[in-house]
PyMOL Python script that loads the backbone (N, CA, C, O; Angstrom):
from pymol import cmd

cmd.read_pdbstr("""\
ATOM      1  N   UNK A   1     -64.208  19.832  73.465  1.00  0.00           N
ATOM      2  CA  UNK A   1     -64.913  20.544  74.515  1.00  0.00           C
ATOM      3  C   UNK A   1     -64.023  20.573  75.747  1.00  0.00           C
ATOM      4  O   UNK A   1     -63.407  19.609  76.200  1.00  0.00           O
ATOM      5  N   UNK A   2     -64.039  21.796  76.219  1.00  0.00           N
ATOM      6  CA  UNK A   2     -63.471  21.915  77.779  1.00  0.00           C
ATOM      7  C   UNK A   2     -64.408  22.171  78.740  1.00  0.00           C
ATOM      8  O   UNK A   2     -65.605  22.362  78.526  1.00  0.00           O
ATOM      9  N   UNK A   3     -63.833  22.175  79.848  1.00  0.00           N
ATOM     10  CA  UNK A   3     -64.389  22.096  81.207  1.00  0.00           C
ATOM     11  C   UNK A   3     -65.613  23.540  81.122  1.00  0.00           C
ATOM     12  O   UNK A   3     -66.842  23.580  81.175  1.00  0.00           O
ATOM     13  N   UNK A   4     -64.404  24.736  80.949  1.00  0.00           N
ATOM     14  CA  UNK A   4     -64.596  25.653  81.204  1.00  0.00           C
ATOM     15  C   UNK A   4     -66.215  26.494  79.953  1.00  0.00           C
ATOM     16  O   UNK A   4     -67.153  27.220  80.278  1.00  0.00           O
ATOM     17  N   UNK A   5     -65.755  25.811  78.363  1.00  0.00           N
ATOM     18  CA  UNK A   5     -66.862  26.215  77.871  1.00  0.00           C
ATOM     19  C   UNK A   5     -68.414  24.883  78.210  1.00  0.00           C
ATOM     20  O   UNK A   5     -69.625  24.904  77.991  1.00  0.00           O
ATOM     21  N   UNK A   6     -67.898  24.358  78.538  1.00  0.00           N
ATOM     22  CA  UNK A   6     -69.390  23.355  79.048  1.00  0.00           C
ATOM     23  C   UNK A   6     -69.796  24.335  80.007  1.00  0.00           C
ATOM     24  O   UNK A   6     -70.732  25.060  79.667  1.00  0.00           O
ATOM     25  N   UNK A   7     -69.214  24.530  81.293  1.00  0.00           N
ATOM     26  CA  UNK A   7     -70.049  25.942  82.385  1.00  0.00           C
ATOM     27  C   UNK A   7     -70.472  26.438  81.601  1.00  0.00           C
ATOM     28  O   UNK A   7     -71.664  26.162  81.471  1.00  0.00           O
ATOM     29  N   UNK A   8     -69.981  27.321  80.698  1.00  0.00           N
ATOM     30  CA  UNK A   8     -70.938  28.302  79.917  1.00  0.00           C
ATOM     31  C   UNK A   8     -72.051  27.908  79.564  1.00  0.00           C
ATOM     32  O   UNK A   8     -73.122  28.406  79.914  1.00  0.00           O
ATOM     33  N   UNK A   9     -71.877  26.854  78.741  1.00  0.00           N
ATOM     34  CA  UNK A   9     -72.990  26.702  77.856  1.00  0.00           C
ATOM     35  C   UNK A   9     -74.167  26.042  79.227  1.00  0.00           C
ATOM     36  O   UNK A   9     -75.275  26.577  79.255  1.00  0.00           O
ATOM     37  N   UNK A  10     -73.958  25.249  79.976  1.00  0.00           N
ATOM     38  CA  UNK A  10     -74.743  24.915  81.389  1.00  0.00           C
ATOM     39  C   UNK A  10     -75.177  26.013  81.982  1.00  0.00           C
ATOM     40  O   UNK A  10     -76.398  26.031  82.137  1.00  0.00           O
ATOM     41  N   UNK A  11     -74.540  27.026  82.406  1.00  0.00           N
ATOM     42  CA  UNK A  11     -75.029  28.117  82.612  1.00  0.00           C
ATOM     43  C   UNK A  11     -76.036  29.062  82.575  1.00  0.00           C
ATOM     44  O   UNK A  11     -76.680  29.780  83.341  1.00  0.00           O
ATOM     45  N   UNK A  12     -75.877  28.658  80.779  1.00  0.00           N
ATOM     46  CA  UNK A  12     -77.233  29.112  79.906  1.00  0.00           C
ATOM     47  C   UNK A  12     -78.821  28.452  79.974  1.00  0.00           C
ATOM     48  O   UNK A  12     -79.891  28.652  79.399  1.00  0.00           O
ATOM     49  N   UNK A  13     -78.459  27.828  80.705  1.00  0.00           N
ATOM     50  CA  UNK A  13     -79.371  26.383  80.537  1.00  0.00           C
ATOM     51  C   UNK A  13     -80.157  27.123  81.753  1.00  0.00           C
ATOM     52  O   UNK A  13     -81.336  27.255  81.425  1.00  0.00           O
ATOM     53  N   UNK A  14     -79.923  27.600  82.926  1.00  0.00           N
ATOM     54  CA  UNK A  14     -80.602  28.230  83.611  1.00  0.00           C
ATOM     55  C   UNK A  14     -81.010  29.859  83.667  1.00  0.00           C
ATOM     56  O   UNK A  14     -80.267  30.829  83.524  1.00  0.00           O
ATOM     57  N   UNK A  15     -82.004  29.829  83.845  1.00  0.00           N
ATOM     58  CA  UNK A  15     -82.857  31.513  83.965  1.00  0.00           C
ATOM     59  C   UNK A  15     -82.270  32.342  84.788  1.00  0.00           C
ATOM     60  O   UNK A  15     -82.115  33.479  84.341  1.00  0.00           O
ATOM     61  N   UNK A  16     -81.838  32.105  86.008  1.00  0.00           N
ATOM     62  CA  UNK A  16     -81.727  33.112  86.552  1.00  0.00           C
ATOM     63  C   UNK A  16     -80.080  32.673  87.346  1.00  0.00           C
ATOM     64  O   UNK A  16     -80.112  32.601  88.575  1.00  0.00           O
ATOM     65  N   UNK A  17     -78.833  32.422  86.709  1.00  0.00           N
ATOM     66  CA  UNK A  17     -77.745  32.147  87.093  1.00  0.00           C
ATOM     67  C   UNK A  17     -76.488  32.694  86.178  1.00  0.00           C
ATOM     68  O   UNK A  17     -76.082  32.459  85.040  1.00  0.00           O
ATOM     69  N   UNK A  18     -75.999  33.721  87.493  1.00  0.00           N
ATOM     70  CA  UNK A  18     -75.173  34.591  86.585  1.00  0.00           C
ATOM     71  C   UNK A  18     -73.851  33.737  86.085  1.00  0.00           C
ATOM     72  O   UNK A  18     -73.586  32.566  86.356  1.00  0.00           O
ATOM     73  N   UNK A  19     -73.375  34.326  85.572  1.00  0.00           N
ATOM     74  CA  UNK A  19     -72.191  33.732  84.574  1.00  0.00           C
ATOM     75  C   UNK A  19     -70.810  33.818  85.345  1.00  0.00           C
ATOM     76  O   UNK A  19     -70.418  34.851  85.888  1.00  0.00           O
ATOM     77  N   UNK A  20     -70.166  32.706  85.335  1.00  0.00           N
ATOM     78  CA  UNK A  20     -69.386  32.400  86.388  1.00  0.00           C
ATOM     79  C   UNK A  20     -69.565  32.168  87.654  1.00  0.00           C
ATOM     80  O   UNK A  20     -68.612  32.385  88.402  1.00  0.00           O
ATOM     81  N   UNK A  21     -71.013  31.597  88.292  1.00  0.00           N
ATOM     82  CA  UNK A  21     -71.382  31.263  89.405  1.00  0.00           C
ATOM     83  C   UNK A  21     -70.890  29.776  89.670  1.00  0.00           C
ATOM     84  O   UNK A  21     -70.163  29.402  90.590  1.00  0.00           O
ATOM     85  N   UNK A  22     -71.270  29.258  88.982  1.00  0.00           N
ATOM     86  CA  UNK A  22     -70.934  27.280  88.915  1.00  0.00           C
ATOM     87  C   UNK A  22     -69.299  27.383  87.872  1.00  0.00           C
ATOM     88  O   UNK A  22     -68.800  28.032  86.953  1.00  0.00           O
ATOM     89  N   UNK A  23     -68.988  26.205  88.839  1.00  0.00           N
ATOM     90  CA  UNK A  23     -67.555  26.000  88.731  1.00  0.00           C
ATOM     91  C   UNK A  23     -67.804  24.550  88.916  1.00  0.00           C
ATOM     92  O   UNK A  23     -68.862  24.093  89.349  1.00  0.00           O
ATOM     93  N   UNK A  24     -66.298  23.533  88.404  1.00  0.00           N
ATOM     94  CA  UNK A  24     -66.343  22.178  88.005  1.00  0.00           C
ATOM     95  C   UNK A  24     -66.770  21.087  89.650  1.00  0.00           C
ATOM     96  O   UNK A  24     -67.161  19.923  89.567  1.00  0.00           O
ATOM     97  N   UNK A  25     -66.605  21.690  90.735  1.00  0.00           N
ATOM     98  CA  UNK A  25     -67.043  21.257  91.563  1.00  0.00           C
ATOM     99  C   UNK A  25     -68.347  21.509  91.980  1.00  0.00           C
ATOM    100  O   UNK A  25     -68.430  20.863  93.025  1.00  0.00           O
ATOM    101  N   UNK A  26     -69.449  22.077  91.786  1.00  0.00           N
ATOM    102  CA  UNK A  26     -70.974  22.559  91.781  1.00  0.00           C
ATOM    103  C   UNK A  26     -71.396  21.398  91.964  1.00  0.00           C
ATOM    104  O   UNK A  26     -71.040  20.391  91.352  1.00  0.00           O
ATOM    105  N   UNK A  27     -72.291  21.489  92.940  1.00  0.00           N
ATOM    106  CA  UNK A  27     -73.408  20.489  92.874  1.00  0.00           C
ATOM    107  C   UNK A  27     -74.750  20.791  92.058  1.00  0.00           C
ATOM    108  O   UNK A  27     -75.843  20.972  92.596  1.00  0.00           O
ATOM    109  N   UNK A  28     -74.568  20.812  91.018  1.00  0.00           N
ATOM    110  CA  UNK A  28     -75.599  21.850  90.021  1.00  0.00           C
ATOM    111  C   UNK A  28     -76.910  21.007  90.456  1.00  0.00           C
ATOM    112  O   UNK A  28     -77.901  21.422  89.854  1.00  0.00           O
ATOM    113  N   UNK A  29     -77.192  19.916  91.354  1.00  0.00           N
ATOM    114  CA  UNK A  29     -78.749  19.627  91.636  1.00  0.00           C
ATOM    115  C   UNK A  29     -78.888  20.930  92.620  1.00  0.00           C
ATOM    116  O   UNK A  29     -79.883  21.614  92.379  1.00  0.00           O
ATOM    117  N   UNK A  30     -78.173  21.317  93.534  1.00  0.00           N
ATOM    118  CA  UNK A  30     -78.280  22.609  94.582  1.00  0.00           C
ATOM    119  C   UNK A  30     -78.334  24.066  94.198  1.00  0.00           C
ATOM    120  O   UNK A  30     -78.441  25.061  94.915  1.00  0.00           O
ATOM    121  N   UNK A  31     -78.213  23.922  92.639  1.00  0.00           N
ATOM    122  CA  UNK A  31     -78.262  25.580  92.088  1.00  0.00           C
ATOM    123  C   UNK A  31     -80.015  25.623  91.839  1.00  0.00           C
ATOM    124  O   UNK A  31     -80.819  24.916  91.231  1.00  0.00           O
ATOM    125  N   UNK A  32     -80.103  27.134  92.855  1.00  0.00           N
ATOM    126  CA  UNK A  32     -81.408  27.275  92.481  1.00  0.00           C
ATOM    127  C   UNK A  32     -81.781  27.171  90.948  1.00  0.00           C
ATOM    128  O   UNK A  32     -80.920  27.709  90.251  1.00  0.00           O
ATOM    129  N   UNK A  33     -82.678  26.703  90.338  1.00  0.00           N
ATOM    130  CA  UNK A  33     -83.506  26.980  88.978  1.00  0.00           C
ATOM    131  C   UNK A  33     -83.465  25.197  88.909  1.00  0.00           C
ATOM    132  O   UNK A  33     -84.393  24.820  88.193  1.00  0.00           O
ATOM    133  N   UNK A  34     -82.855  24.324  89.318  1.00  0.00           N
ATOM    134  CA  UNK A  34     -82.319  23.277  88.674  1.00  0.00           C
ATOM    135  C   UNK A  34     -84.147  22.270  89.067  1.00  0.00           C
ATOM    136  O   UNK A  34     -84.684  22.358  90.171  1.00  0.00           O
ATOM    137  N   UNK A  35     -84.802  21.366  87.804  1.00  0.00           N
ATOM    138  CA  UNK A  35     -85.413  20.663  87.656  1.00  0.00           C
ATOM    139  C   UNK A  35     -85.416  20.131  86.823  1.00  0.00           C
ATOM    140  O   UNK A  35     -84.431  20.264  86.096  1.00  0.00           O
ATOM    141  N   UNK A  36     -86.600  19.119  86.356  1.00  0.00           N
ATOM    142  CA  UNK A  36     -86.614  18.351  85.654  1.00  0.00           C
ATOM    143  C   UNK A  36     -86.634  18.998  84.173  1.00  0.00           C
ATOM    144  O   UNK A  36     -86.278  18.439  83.135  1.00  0.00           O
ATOM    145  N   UNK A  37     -87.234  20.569  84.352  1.00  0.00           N
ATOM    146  CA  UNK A  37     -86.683  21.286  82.933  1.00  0.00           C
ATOM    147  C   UNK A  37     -85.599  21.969  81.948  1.00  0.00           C
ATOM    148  O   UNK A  37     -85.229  22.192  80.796  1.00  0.00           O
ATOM    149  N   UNK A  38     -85.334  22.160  83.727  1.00  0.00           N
ATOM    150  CA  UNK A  38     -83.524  22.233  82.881  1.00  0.00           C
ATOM    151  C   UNK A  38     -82.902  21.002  82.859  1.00  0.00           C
ATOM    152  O   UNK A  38     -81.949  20.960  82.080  1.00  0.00           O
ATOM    153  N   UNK A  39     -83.225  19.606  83.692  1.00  0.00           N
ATOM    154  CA  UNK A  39     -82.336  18.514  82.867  1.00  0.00           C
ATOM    155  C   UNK A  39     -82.645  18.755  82.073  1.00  0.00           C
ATOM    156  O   UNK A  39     -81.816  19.453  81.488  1.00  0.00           O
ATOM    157  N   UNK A  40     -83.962  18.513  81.251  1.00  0.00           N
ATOM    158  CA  UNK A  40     -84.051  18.158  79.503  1.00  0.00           C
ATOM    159  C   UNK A  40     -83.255  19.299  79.035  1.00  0.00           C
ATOM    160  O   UNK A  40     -82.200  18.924  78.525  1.00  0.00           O
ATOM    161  N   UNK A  41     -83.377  20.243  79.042  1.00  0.00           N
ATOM    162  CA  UNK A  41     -82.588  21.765  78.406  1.00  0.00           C
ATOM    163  C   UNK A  41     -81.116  21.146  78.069  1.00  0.00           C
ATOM    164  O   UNK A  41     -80.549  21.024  76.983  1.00  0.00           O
ATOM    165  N   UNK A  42     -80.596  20.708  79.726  1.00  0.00           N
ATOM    166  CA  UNK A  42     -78.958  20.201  79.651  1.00  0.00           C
ATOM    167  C   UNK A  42     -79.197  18.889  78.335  1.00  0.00           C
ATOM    168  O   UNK A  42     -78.487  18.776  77.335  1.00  0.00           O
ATOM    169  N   UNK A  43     -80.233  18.119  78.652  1.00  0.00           N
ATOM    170  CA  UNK A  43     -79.876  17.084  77.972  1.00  0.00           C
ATOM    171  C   UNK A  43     -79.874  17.758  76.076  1.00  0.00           C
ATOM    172  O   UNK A  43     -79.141  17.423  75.145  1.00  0.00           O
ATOM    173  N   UNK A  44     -80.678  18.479  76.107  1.00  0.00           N
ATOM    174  CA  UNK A  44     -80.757  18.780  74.141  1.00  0.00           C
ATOM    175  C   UNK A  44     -79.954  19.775  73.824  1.00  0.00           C
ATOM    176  O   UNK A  44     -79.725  20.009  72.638  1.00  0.00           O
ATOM    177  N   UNK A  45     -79.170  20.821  75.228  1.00  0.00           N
ATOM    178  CA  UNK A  45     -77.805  21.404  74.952  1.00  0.00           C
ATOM    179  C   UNK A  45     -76.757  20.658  74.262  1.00  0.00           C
ATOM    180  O   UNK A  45     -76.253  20.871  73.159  1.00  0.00           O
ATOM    181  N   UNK A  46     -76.427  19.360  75.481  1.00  0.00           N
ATOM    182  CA  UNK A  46     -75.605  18.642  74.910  1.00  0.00           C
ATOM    183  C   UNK A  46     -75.445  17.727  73.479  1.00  0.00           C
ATOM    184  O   UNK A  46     -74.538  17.266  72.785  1.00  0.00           O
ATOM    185  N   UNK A  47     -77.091  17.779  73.508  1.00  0.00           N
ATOM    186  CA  UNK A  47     -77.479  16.924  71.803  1.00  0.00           C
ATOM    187  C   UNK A  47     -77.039  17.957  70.827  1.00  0.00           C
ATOM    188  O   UNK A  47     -76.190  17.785  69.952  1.00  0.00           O
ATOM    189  N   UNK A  48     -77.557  18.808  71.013  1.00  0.00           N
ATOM    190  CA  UNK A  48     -77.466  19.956  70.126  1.00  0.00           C
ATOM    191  C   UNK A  48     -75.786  20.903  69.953  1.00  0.00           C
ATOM    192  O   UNK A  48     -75.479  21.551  68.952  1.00  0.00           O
ATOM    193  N   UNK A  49     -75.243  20.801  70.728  1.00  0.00           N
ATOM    194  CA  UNK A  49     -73.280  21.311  71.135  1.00  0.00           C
ATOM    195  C   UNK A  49     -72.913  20.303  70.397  1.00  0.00           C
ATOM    196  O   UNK A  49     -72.651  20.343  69.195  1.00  0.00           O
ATOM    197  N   UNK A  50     -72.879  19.152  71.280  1.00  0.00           N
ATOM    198  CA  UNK A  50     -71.695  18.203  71.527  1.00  0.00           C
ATOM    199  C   UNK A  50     -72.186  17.002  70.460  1.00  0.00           C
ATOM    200  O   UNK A  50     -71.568  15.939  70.526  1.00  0.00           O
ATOM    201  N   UNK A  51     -73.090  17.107  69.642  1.00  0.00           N
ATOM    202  CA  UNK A  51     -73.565  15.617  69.446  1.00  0.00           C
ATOM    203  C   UNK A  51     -73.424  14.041  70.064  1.00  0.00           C
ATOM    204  O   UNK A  51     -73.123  12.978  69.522  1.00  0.00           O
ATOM    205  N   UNK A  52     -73.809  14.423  71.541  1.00  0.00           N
ATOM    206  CA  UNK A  52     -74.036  13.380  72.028  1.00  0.00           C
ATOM    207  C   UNK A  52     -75.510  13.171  72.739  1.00  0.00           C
ATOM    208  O   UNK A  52     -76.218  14.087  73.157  1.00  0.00           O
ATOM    209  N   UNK A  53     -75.793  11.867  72.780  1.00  0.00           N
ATOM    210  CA  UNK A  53     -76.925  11.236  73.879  1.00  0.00           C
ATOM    211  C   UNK A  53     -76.949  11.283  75.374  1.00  0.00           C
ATOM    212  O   UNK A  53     -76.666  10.181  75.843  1.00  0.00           O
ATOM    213  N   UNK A  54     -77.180  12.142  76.223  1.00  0.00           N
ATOM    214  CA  UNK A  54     -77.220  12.324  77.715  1.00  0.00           C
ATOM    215  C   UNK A  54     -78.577  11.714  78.038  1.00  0.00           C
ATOM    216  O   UNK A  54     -79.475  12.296  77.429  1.00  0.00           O
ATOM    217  N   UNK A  55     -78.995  10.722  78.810  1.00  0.00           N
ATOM    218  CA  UNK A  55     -79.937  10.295  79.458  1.00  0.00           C
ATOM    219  C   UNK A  55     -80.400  10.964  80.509  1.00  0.00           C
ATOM    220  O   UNK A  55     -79.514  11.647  81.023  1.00  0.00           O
ATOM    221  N   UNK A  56     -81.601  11.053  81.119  1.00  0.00           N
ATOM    222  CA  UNK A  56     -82.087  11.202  82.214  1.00  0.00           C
ATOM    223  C   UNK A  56     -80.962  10.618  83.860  1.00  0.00           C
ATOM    224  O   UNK A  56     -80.501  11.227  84.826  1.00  0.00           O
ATOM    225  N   UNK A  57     -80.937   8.966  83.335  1.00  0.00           N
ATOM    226  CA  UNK A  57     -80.453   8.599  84.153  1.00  0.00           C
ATOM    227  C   UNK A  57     -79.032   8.893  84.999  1.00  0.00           C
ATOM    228  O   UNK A  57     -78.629   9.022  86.155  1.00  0.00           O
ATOM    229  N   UNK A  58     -78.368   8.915  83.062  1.00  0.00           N
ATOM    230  CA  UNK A  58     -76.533   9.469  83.346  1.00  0.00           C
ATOM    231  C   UNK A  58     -76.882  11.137  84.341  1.00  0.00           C
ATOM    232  O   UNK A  58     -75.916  11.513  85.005  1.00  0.00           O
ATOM    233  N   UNK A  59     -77.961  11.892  84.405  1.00  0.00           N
ATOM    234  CA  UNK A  59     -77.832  12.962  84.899  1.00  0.00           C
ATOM    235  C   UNK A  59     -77.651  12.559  86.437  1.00  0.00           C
ATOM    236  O   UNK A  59     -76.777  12.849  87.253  1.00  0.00           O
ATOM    237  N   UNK A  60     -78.848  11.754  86.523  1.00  0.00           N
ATOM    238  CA  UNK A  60     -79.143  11.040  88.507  1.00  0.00           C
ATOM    239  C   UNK A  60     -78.090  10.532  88.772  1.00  0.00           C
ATOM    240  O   UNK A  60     -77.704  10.832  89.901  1.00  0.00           O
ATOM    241  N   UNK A  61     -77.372   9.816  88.168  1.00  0.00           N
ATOM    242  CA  UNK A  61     -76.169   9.453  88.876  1.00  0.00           C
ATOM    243  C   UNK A  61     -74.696  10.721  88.995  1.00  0.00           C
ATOM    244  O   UNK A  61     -73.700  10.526  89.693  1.00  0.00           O
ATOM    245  N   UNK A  62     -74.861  11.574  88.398  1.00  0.00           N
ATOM    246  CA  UNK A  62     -73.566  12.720  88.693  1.00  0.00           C
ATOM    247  C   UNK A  62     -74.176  13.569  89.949  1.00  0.00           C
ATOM    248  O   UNK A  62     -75.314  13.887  90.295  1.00  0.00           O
ATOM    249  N   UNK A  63     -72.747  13.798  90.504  1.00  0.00           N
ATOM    250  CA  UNK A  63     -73.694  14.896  91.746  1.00  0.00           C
ATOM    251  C   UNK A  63     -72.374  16.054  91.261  1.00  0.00           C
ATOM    252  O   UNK A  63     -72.472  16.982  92.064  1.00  0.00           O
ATOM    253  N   UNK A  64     -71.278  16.331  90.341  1.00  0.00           N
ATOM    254  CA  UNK A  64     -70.906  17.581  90.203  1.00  0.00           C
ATOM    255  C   UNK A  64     -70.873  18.273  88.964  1.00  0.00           C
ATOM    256  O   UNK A  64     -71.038  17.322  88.199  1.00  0.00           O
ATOM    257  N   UNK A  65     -70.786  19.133  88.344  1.00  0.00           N
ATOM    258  CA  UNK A  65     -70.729  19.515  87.236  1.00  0.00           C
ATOM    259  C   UNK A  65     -69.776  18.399  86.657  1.00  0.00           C
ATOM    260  O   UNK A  65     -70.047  17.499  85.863  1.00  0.00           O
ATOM    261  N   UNK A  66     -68.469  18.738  87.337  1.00  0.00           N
ATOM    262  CA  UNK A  66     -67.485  18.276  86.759  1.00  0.00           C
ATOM    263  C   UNK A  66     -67.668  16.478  86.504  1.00  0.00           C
ATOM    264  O   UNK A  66     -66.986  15.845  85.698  1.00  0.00           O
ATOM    265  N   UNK A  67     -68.479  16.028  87.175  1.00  0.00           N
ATOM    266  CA  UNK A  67     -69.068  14.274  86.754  1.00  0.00           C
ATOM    267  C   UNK A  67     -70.063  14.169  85.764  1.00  0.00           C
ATOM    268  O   UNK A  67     -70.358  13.153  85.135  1.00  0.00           O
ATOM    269  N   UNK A  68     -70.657  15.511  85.654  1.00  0.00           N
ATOM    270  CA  UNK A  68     -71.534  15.435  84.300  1.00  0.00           C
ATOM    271  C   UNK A  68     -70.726  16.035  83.142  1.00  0.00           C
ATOM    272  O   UNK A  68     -71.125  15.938  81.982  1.00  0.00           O
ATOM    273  N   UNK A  69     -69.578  16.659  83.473  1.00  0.00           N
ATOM    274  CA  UNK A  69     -68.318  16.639  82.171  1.00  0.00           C
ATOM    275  C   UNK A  69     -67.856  15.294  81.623  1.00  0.00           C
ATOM    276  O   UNK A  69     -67.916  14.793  80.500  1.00  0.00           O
ATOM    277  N   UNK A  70     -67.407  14.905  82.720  1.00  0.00           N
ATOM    278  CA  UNK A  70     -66.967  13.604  82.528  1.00  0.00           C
ATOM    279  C   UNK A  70     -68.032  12.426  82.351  1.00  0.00           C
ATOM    280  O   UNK A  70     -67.594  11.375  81.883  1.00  0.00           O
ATOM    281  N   UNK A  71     -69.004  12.479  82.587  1.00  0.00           N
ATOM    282  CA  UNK A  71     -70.133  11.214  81.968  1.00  0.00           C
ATOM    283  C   UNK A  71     -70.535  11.599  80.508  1.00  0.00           C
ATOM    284  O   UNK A  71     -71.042  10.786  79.735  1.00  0.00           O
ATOM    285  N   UNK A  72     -70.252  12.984  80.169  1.00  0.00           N
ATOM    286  CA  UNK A  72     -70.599  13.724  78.430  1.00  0.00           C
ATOM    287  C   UNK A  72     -69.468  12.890  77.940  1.00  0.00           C
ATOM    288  O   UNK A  72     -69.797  12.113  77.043  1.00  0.00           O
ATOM    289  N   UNK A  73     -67.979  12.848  78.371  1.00  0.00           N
ATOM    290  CA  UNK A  73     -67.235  12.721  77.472  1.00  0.00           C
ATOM    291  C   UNK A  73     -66.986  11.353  77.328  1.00  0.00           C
ATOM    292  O   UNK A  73     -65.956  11.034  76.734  1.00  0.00           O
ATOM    293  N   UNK A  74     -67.789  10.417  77.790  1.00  0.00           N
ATOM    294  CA  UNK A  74     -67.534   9.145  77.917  1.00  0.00           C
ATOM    295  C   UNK A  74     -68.295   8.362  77.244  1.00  0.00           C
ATOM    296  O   UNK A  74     -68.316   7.136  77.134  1.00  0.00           O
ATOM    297  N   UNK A  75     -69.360   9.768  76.490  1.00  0.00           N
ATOM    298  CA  UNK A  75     -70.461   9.229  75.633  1.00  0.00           C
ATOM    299  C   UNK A  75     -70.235   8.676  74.622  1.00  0.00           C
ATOM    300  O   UNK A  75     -71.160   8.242  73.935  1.00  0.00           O
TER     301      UNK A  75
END
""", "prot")
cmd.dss("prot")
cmd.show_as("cartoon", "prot")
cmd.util.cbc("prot")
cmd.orient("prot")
C-alpha cells in the first residue's frame, strides 16, 4: 500500500469529498463529512483493503492522514 492509493480509498469513505481534496498532511478530523460513521467505514475499509485491525482508539490518537498511514502500517 502507498500513501497515495490509501487517499483514494479514504476518500471514498466520505459522501460528499471530491477526489484529490485530502492530501498526506489533512487533518481528516476537519474534513467536512468526518464522524463517528465514517471512522467505522475507515475502520472496515482498512479491514476489508489492507487486512488489518484499526481501532477506534488508533484513529483518536492520529491527527493527519498521513499518521493514520503510518499507524495502518504498523499494524
Amino acid at each position: 500500500m502507498n500513501i497515495q492509493d490509501f487517499i483514494t480509498d479514504f476518500e471514498e469513505q466520505f459522501e460528499k469529498v471530491e477526489g484529490g481534496s485530502i492530501n498526506p498532511e489533512t487533518e481528516f478530523k476537519s474534513v467536512k463529512g468526518w464522524d463517528s460513521l465514517t471512522a467505522m467505514l475507515v475502520i472496515d475499509m482498512v479491514n476489508e483493503k489492507y487486512g488489518k485491525t484499526l481501532s477506534a482508539d488508533s484513529i483518536r490518537k492520529c491527527k493527519t492522514v498521513n499518521d493514520l498511514f503510518g499507524e495502518i502500517n504498523s499494524l
